[in-house]
C-alpha positions in Angstrom: 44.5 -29.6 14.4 48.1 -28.5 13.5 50.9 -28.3 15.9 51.0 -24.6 15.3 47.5 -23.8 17.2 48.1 -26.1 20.0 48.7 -25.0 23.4 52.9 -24.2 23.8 52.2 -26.2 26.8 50.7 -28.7 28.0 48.1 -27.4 30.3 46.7 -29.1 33.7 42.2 -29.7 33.3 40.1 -31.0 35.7 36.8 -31.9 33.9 34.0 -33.2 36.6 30.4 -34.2 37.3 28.9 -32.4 39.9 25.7 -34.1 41.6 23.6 -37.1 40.7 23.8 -37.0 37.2 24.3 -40.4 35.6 25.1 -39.8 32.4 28.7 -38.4 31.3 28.9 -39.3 27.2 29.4 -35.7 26.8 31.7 -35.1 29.6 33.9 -37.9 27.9 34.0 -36.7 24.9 34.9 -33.0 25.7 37.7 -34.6 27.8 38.9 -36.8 24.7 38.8 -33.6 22.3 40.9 -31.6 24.4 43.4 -34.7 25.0 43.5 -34.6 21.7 44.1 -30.9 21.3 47.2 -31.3 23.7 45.7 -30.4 27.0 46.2 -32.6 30.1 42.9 -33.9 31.5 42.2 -35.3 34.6 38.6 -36.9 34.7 36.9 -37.2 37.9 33.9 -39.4 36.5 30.5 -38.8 38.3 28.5 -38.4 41.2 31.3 -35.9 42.3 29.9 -33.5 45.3 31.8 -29.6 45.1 34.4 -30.4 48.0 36.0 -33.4 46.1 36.1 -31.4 43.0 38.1 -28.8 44.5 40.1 -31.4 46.7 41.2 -33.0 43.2 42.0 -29.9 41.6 44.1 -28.5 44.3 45.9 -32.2 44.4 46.3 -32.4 40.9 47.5 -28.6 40.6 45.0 -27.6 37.7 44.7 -24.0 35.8 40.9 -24.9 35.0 38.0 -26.9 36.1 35.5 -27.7 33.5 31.5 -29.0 35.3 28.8 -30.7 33.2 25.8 -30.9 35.2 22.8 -32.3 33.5 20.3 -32.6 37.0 19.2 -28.8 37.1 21.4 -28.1 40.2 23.8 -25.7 38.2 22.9 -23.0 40.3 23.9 -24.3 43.1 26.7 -26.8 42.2 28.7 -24.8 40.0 28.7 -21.6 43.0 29.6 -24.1 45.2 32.8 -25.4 43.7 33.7 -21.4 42.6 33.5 -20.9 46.4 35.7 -23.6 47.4 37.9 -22.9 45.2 38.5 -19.6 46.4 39.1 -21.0 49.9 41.6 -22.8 49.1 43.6 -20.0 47.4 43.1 -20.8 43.9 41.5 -17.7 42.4 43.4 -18.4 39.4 41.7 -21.6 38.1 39.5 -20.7 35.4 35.9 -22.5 36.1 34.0 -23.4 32.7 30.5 -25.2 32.4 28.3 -27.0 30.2 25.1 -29.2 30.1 21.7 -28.7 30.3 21.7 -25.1 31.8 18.8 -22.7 30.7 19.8 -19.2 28.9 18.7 -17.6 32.2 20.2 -19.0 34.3 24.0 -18.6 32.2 24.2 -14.5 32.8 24.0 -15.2 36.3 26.5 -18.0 36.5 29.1 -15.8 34.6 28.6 -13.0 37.3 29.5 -16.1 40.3 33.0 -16.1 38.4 32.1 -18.9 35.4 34.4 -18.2 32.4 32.0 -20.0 29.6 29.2 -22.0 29.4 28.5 -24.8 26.5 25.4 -25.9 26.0 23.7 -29.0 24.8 25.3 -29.6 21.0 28.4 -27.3 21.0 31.0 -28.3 19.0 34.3 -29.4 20.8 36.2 -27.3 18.3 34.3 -24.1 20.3 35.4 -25.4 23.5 38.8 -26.1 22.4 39.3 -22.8 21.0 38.4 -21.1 24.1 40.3 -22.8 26.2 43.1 -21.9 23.6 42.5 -18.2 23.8 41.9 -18.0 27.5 45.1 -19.8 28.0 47.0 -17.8 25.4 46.2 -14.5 27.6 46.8 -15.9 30.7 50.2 -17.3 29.4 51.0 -13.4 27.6 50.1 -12.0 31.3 47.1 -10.5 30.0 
């Protein structure tokens, strides 16, 4: 990636996983693709439960949150940190997801206030990118 299509700054991530979920190869390497793509990326590593998520995002001031649930408890998990996160004032922290989440079940998390959802096999370069064009319009005002 050039330094011409890297964030202008360095933006603040919060990548976590939710649950019981043992397993975070993917989680690890989304965070190390968008290190590498200049973004600043706290990891909270797993077995996180949805008020220590938003605890470490308010404490480590991020703009997004990114969840990878793997267990089938999306539906509930991913509302539940949405939620606290709007308790604590922080409406403007962009949530984004990924894992093993069904098609159903995506249309639904979008409408609880999920930016993005990446599923099982999506290229970092995707989730790079939108992260790119979601901060790009936030950092225009749009």
């Amino acid at each position: 990636m050039s330094a011409d299509s890297q964030p202008k700054r360095r933006h603040r991530l919060l990548v976590a996983k939710p649950g019981l979920d043992g397993h975070d190869r993917g989680a690890k390497v989304v965070v190390r693709a968008l290190t590498e793509a200049g973004y600043e990326v706290i990891y909270t590593g797993l077995h996180q439960e949805p008020e220590s998520i938003v605890e470490a995002a308010l404490q480590e001031d991020v703009e997004a949150v990114g969840l990878s649930i793997l267990s089938g408890a999306h539906m509930t998990l991913i509302p539940d940190v949405i939620k606290g996160l709007r308790e604590q004032g922080m409406d403007d922290v962009m949530v984004f997801g990924g894992g093993i989440i069904p098609e159903q079940d995506v249309e639904r998390l979008k409408k609880s206030g999920v930016a993005a959802i990446f599923g099982p096999g999506t290229d970092t370069a995707q989730i790079v990118s939108f992260l790119d064009d979601w901060f790009a319009k936030k950092d225009r005002g749009s």
